[in-house]
KEKE-3310 file (N, C-alpha, C; in steps of 0.2 Angstrom, whole numbers, plus 5000, padded with zeros to 4 digits):
npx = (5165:5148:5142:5130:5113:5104:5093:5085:5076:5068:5062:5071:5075:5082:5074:5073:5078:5092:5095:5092:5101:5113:5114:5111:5122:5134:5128:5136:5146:5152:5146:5133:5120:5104:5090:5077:5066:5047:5051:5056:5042:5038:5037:5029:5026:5026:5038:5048:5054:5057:5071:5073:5075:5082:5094:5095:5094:5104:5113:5111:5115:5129:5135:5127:5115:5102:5086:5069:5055:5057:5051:5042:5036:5036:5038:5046:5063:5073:5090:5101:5118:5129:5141:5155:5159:5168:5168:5160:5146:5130:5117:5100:5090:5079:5074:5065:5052:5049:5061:5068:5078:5092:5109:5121:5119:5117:5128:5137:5133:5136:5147:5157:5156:5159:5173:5182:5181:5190:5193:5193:5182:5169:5155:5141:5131:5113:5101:5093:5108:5110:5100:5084:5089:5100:5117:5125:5134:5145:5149:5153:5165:5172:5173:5169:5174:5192:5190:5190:5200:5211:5212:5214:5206:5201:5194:5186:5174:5165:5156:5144:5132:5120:5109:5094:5081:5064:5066:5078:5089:5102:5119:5133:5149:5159:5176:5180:5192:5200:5202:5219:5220:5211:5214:5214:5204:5212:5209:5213:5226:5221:5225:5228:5218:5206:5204:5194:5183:5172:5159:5146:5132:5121:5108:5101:5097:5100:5115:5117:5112:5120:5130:5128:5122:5135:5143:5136:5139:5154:5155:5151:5157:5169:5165:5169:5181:5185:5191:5188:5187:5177:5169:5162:5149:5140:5128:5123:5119:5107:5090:5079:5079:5091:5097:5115:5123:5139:5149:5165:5177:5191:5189:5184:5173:5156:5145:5130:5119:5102:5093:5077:5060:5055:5064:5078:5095:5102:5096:5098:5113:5113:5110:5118:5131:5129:5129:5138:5147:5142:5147:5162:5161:5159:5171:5175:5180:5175:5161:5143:5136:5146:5151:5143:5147:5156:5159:5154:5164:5174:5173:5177:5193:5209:5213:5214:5200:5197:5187:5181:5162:5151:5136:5129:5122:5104:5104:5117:5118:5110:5118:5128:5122:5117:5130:5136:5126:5131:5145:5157:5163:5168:5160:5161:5150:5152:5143:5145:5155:5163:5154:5161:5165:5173:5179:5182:5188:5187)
npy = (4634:4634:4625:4628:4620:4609:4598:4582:4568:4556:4546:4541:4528:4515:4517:4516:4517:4519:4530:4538:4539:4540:4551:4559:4558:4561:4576:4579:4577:4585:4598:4603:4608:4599:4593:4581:4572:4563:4555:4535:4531:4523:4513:4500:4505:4523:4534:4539:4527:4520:4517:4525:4537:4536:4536:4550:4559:4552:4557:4571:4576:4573:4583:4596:4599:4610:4603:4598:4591:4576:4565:4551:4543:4552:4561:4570:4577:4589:4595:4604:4603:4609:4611:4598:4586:4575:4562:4555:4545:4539:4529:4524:4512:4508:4518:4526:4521:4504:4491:4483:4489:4489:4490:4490:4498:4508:4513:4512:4523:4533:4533:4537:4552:4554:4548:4558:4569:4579:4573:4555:4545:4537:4526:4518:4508:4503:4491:4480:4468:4457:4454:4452:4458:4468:4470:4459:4462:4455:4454:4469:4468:4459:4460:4475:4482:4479:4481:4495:4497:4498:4511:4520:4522:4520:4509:4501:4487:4482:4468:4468:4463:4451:4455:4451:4449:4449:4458:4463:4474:4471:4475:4486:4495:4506:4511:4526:4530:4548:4549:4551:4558:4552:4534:4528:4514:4500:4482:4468:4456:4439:4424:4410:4395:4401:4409:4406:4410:4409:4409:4399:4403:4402:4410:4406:4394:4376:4371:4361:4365:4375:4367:4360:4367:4371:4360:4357:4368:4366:4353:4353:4364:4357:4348:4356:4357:4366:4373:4378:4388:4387:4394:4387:4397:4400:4409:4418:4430:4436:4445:4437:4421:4413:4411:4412:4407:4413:4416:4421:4429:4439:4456:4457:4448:4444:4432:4428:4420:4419:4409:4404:4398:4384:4382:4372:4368:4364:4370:4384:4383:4379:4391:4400:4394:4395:4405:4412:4403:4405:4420:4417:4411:4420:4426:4439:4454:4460:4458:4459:4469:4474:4482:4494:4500:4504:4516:4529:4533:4531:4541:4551:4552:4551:4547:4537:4523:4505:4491:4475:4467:4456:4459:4474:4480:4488:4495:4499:4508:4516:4522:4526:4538:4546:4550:4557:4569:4576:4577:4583:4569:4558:4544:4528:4515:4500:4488:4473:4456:4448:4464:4481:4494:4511:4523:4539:4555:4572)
npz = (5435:5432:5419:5403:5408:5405:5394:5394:5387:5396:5392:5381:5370:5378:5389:5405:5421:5420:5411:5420:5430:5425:5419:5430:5439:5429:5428:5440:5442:5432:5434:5430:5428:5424:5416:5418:5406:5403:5412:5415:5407:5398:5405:5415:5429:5429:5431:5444:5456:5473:5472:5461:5467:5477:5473:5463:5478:5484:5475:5476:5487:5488:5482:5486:5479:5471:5471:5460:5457:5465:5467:5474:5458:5452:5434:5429:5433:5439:5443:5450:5452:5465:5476:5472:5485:5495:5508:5523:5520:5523:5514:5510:5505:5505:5514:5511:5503:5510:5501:5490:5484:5473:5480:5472:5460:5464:5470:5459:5454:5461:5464:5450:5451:5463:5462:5457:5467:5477:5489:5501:5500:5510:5509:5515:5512:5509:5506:5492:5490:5481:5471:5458:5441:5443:5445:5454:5471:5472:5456:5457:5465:5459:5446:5441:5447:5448:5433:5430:5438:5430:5424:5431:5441:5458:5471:5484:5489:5503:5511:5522:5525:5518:5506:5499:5489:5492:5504:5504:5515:5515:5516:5512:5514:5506:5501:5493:5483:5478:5461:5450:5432:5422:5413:5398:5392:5390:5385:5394:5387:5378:5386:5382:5391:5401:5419:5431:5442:5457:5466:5478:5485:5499:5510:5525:5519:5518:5517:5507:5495:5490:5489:5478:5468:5466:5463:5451:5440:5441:5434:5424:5418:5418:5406:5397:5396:5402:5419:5437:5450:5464:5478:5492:5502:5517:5523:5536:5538:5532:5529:5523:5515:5503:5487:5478:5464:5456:5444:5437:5427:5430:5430:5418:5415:5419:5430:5435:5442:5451:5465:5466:5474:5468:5458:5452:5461:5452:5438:5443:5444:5429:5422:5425:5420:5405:5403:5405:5395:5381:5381:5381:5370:5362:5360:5366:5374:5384:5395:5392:5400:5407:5395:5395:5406:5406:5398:5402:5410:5402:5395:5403:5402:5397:5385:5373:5371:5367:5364:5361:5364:5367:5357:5353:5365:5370:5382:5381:5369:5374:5385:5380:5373:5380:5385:5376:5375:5386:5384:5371:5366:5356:5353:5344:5339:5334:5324:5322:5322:5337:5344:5344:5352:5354:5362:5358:5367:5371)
capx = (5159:5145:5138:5126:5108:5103:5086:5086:5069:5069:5060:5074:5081:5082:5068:5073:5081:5099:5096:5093:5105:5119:5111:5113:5130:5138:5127:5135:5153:5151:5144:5129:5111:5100:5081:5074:5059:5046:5057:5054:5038:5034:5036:5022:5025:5030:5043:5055:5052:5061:5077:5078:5074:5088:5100:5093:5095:5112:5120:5111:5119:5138:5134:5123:5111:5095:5083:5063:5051:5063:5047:5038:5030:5037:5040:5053:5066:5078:5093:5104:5122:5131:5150:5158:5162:5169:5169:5156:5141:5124:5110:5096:5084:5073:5073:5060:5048:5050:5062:5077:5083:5099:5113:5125:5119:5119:5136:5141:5130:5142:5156:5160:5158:5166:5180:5183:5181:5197:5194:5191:5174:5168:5149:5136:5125:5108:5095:5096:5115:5108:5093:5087:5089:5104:5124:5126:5140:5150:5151:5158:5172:5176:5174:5166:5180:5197:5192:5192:5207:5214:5210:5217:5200:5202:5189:5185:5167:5166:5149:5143:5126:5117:5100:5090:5073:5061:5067:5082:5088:5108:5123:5138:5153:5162:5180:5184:5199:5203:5208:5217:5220:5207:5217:5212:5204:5215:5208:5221:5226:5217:5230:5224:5211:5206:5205:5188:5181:5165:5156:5140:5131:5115:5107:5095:5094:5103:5123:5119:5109:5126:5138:5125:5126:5146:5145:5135:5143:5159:5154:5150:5163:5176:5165:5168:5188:5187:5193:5184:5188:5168:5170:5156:5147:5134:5126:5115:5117:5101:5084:5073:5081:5092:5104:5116:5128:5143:5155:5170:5185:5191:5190:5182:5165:5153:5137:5125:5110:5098:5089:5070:5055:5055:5071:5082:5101:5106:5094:5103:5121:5116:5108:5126:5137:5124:5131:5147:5153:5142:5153:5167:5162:5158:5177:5173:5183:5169:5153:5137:5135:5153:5153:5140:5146:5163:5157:5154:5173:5180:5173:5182:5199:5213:5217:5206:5199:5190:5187:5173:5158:5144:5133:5129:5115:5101:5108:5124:5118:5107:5122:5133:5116:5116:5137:5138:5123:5135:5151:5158:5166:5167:5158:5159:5148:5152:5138:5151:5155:5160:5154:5166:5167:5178:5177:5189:5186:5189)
capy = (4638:4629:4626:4627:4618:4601:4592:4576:4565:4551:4541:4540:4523:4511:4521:4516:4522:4521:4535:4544:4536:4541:4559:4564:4558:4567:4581:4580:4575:4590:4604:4603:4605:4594:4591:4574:4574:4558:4548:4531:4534:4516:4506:4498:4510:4528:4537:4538:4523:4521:4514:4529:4542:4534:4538:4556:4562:4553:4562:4580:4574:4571:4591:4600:4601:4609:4597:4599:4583:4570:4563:4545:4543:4560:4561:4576:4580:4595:4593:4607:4604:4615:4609:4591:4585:4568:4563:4549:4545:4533:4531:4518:4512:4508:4524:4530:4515:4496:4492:4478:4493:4488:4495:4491:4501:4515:4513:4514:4530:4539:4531:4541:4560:4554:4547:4565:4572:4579:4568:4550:4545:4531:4523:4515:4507:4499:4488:4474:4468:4452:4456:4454:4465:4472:4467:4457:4465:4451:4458:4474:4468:4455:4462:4480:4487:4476:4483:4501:4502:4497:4516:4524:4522:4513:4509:4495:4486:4476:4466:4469:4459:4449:4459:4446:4450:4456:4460:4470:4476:4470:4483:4485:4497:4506:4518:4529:4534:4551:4549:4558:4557:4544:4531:4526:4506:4494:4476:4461:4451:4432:4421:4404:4394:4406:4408:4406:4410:4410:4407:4396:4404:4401:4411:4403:4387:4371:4371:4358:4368:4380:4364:4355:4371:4372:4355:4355:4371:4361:4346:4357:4367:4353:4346:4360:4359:4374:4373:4384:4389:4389:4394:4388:4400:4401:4416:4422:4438:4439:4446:4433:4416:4416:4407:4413:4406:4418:4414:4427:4428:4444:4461:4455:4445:4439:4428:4427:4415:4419:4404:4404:4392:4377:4383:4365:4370:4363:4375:4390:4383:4382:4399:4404:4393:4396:4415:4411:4398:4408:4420:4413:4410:4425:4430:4447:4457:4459:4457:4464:4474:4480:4488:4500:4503:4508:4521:4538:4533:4531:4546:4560:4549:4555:4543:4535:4516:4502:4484:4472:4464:4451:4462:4480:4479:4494:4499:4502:4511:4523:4527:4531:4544:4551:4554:4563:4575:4579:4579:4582:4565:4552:4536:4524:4507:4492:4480:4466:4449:4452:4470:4485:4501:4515:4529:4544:4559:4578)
capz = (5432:5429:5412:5402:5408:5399:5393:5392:5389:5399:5387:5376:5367:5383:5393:5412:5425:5418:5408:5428:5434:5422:5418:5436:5441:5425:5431:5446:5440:5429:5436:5423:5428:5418:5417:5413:5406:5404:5415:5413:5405:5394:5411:5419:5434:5425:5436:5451:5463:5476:5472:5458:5471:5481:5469:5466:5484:5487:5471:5479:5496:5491:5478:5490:5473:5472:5464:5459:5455:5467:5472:5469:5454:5447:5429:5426:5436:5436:5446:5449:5458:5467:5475:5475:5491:5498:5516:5524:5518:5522:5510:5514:5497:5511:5518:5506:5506:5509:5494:5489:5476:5472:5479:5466:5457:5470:5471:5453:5451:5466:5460:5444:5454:5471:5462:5456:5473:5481:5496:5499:5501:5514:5509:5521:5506:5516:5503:5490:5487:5476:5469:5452:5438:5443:5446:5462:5473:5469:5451:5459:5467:5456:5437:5440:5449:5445:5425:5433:5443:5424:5420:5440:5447:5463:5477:5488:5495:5508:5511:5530:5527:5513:5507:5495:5487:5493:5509:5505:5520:5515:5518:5510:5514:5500:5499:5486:5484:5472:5455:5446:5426:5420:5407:5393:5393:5388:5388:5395:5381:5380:5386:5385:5397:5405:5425:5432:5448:5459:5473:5478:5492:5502:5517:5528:5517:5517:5512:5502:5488:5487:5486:5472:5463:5462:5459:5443:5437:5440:5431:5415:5415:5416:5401:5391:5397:5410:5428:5440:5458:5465:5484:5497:5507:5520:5526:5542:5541:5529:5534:5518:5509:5497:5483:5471:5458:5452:5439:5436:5424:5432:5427:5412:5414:5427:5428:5439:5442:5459:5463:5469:5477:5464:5454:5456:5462:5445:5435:5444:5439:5422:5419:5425:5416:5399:5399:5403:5389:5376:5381:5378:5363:5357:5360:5366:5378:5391:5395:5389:5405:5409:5391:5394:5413:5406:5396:5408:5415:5398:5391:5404:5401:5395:5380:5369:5371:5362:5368:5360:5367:5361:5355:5356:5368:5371:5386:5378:5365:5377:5389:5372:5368:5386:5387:5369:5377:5388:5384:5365:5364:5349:5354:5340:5339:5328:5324:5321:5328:5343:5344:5346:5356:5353:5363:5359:5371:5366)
cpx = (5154:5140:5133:5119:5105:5097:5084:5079:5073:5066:5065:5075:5079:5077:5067:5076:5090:5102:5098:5100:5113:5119:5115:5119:5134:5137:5131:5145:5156:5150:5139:5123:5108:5093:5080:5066:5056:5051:5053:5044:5034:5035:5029:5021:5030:5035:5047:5051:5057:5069:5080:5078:5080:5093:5099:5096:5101:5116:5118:5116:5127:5138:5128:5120:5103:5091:5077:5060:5055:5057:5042:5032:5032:5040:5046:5055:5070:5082:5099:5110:5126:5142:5150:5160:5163:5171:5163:5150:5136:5118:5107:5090:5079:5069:5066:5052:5051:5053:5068:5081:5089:5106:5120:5125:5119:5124:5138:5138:5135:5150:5159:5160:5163:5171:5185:5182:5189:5200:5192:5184:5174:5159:5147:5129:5119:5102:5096:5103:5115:5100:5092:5087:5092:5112:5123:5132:5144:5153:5156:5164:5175:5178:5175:5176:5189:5198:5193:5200:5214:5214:5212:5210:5198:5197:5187:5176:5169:5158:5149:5137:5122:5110:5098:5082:5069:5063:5072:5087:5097:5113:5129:5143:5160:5168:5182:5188:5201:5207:5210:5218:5216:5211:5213:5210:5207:5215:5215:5218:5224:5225:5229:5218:5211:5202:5196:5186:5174:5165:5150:5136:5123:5114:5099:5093:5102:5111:5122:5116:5116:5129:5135:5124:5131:5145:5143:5137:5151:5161:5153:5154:5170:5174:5167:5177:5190:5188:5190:5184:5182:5170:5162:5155:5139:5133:5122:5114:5109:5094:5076:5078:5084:5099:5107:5122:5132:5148:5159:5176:5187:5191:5187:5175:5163:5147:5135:5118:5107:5094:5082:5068:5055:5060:5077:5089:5103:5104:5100:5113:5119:5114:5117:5131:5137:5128:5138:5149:5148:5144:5160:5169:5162:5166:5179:5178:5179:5165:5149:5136:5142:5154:5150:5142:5151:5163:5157:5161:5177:5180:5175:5191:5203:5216:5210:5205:5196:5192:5180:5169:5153:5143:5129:5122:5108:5102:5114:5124:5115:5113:5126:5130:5118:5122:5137:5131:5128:5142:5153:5166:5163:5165:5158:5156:5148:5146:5143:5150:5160:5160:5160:5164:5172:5175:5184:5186:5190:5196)
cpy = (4633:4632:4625:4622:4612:4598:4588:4572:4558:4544:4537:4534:4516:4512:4520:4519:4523:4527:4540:4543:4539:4548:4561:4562:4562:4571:4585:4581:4581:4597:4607:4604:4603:4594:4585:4574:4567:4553:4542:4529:4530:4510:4506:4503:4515:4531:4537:4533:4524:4522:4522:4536:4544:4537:4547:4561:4560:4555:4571:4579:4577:4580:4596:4605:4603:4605:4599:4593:4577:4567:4556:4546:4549:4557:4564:4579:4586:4596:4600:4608:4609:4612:4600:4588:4577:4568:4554:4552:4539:4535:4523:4517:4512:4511:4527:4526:4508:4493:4486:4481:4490:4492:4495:4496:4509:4516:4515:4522:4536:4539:4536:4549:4560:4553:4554:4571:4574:4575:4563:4551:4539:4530:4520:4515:4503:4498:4483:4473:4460:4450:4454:4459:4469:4467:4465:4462:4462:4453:4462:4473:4461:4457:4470:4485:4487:4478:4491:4503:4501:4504:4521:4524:4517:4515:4502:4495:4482:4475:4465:4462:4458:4454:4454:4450:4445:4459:4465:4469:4475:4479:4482:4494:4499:4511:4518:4532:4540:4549:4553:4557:4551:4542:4531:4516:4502:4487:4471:4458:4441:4430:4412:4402:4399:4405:4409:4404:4410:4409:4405:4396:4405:4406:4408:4397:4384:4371:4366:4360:4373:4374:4359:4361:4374:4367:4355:4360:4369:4357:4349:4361:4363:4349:4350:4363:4366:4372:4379:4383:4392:4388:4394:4394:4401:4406:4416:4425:4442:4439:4440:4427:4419:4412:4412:4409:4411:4416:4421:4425:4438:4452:4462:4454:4443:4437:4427:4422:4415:4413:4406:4398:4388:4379:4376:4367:4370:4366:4381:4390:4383:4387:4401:4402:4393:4402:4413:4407:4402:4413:4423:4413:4414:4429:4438:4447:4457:4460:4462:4469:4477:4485:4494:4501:4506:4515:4527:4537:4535:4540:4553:4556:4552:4555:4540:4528:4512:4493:4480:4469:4461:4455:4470:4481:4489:4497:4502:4507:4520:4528:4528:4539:4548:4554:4558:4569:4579:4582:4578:4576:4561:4544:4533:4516:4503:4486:4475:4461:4449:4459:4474:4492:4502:4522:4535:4552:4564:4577)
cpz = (5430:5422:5411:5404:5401:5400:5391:5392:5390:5395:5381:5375:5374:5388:5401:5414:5427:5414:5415:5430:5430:5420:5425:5437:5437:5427:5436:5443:5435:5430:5434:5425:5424:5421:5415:5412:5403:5407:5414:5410:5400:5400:5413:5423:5432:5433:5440:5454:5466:5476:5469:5462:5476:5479:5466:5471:5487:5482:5474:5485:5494:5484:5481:5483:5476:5467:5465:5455:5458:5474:5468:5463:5449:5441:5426:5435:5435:5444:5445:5455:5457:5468:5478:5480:5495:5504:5516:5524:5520:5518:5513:5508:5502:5514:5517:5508:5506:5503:5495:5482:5478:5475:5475:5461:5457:5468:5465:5450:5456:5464:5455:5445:5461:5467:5460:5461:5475:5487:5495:5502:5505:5514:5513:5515:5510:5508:5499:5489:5481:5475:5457:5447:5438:5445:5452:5466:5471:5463:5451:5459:5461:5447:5436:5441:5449:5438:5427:5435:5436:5419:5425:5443:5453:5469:5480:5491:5499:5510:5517:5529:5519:5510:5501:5494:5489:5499:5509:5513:5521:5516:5516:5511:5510:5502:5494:5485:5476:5467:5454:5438:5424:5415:5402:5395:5388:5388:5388:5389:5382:5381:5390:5388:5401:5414:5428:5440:5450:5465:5474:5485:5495:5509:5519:5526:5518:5516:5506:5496:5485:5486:5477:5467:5461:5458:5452:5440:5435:5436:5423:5414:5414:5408:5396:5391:5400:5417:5431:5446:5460:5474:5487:5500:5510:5525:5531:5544:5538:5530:5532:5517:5503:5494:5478:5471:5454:5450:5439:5432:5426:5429:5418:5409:5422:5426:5433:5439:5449:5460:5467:5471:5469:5457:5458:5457:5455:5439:5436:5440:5432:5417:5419:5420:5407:5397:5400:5397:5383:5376:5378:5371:5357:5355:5362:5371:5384:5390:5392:5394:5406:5401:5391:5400:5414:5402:5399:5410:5409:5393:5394:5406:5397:5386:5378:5371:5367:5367:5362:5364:5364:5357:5356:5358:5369:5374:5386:5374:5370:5381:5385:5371:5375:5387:5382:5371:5381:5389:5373:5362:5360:5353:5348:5340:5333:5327:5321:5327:5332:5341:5346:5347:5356:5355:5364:5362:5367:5368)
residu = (UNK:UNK:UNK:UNK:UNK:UNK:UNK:UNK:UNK:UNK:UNK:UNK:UNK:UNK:UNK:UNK:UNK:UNK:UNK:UNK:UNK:UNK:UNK:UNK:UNK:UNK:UNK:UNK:UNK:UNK:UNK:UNK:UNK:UNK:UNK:UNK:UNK:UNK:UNK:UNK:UNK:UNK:UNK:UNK:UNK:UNK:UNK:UNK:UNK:UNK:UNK:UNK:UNK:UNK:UNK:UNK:UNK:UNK:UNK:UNK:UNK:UNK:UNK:UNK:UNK:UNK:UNK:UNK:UNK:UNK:UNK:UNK:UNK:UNK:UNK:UNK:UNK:UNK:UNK:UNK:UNK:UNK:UNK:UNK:UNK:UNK:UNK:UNK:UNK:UNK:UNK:UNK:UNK:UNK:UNK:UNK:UNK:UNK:UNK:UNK:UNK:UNK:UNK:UNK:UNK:UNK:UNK:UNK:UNK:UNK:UNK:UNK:UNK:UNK:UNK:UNK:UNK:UNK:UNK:UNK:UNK:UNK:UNK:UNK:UNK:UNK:UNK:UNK:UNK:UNK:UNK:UNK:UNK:UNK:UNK:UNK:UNK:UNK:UNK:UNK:UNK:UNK:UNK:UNK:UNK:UNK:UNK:UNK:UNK:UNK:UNK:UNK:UNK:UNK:UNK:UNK:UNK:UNK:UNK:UNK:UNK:UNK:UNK:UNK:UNK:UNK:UNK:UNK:UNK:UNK:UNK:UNK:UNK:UNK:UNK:UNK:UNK:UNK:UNK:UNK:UNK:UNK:UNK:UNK:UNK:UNK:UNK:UNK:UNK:UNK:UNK:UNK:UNK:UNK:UNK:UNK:UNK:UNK:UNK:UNK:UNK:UNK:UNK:UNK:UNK:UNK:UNK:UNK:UNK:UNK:UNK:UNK:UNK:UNK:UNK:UNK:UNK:UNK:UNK:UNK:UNK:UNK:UNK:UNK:UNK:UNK:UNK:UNK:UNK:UNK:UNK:UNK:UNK:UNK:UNK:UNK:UNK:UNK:UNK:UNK:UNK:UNK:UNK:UNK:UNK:UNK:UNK:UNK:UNK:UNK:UNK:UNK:UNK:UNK:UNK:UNK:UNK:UNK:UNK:UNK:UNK:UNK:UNK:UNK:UNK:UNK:UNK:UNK:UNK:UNK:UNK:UNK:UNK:UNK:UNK:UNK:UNK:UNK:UNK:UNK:UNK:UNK:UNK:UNK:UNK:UNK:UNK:UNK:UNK:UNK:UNK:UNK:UNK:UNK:UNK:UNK:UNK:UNK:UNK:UNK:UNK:UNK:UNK:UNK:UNK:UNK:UNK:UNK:UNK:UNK:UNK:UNK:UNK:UNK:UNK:UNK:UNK:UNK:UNK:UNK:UNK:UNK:UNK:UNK:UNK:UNK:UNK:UNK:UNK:UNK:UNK:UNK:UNK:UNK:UNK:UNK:UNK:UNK:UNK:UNK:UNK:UNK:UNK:UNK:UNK:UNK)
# end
């Protein structure tokens, strides 16, 4: 049956397009229609672009939703699904206009209604896959979706082709396989030095700018008594240039550094390895981004959770505001050192 209609302003608290983003997929995952109103509405460019139009039109898609305002530039939408259904899917950020929108973040917007589909789901994602301003794929498969399947949420990517800024144009291939009871998040207990992974990968330029950014990531994590398994790679699947540097302790943290024109290999390693040992040292449970991207999962679970993180970021706080609009569960936020999240569902 679906319920009651809901209007959210999109200006809330954080004011981008994670409010849309996390608004519709509940929607969707719910059976709720919703309105957003001022969508991003304090940005330089107010409303839907591309990327969040993307995500719009492939949660109507997999809910054969009617929608109104799901057009560039638009301020309020109102989104209204019908039924849930899993099968195969292609979305293209591109599709709309020329775009390196992120499909990470595609993905984590389908992710949270597919998994609750009766059937599995097969994705065909087409636009950025390392862009900035959003999780690389990497992230995904190494932190995003290893801290999920610790609650029965299990899915697979696999990277078909680079997409880099501005060009886009990358493609990545996802399955989702039905959950059923979501758990409650239980974070692994520290146990010692902890295991750290990456990779150092280049398309269209040089190998030696990905092996001078392991090495100097290497070189400062052995100063600081870490080991780190940094795996080469070189890419020519991608349509522009492009570097990055990823760190991973799994299921936990992840960092990222993208490199640009007169960015030195050894710059990019130590943006990366910057966020990583602070950290560290913050002793948190996970990242500043996995604590807000566990929320919408944790909050239709079955069992309660809590975990820390740095600092309770803005983000974290908005997608808190957005899930108690629609569900009457108990989010609490701890300003502490490291911060604490505790979400107990009805």
């Amino acid at each position: 049956m679906r319920r009651e209609p809901l209007t959210l302003d999109g200006s809330y608290g954080e004011g981008g397009g994670q409010i849309l983003r996390t608004a519709v997929a509940l929607s969707v995952a719910l059976t709720r229609p919703v309105t957003l109103t001022r969508i991003r509405a304090r940005r330089p460019k107010p409303g839907l672009q591309p990327q969040h139009l993307t995500v719009v039109r492939a949660l109507a898609a997999i809910s054969g939703a009617e929608v109104s305002g799901d057009a560039l530039g638009s301020t309020e939408l109102t989104f209204l699904p019908h039924s849930l259904k899993g099968g195969d899917y292609r979305f293209d950020v591109g599709a709309i206009k020329g775009s390196a929108g992120s499909v990470s973040l595609l993905f984590q917007s389908l992710l949270l209604p597919l998994a609750l589909a009766g059937s599995p789901s097969r994705l065909t994602l087409i636009g950025g896959t390392h862009v900035p301003w959003s999780p690389p794929v990497h992230y995904l498969t190494e932190v995003f979706l290893p801290a999920l399947r610790r609650v029965e949420i299990t899915a697979a990517i696999t990277l078909r082709r680079w997409g880099w800024y501005p060009a886009g144009g990358g493609e990545i291939e996802a399955v989702i396989e039905p959950a059923g009871a979501i758990e409650g998040f239980v974070p692994e207990p520290s146990q010692g030095t902890p295991e750290i992974t990456g990779i150092s990968a280049v398309s269209k330029l040089h190998r030696s700018i990905a092996e001078r950014q392991a090495r100097r990531a290497e070189e400062r994590l052995s100063a600081a008594g870490l080991l780190a398994e940094i795996a080469i790679e070189e890419d020519s699947t991608a349509l522009n240039p492009g570097t990055l540097l990823f760190l991973a302790i799994r299921g936990r943290a992840g960092f990222s550094a993208l490199g640009r024109r007169g960015l030195r290999a050894e710059q990019v390693a130590d943006a990366a390895v910057d966020e990583l040992l602070a950290w560290l040292k913050s002793a948190a449970d996970v990242d500043q981004h996995l604590a807000d991207q566990l929320v919408p999962f944790l909050a239709l679970s079955t069992s309660a959770s809590a975990y820390t993180c740095p600092t309770l970021s803005q983000h974290l706080r908005t997608v808190a505001w957005v899930v108690e609009q629609f569900l009457p569960v108990q989010i609490r936020l701890h300003d502490s050192a490291p911060a604490r999240v505790e979400v107990t569902p009805p």
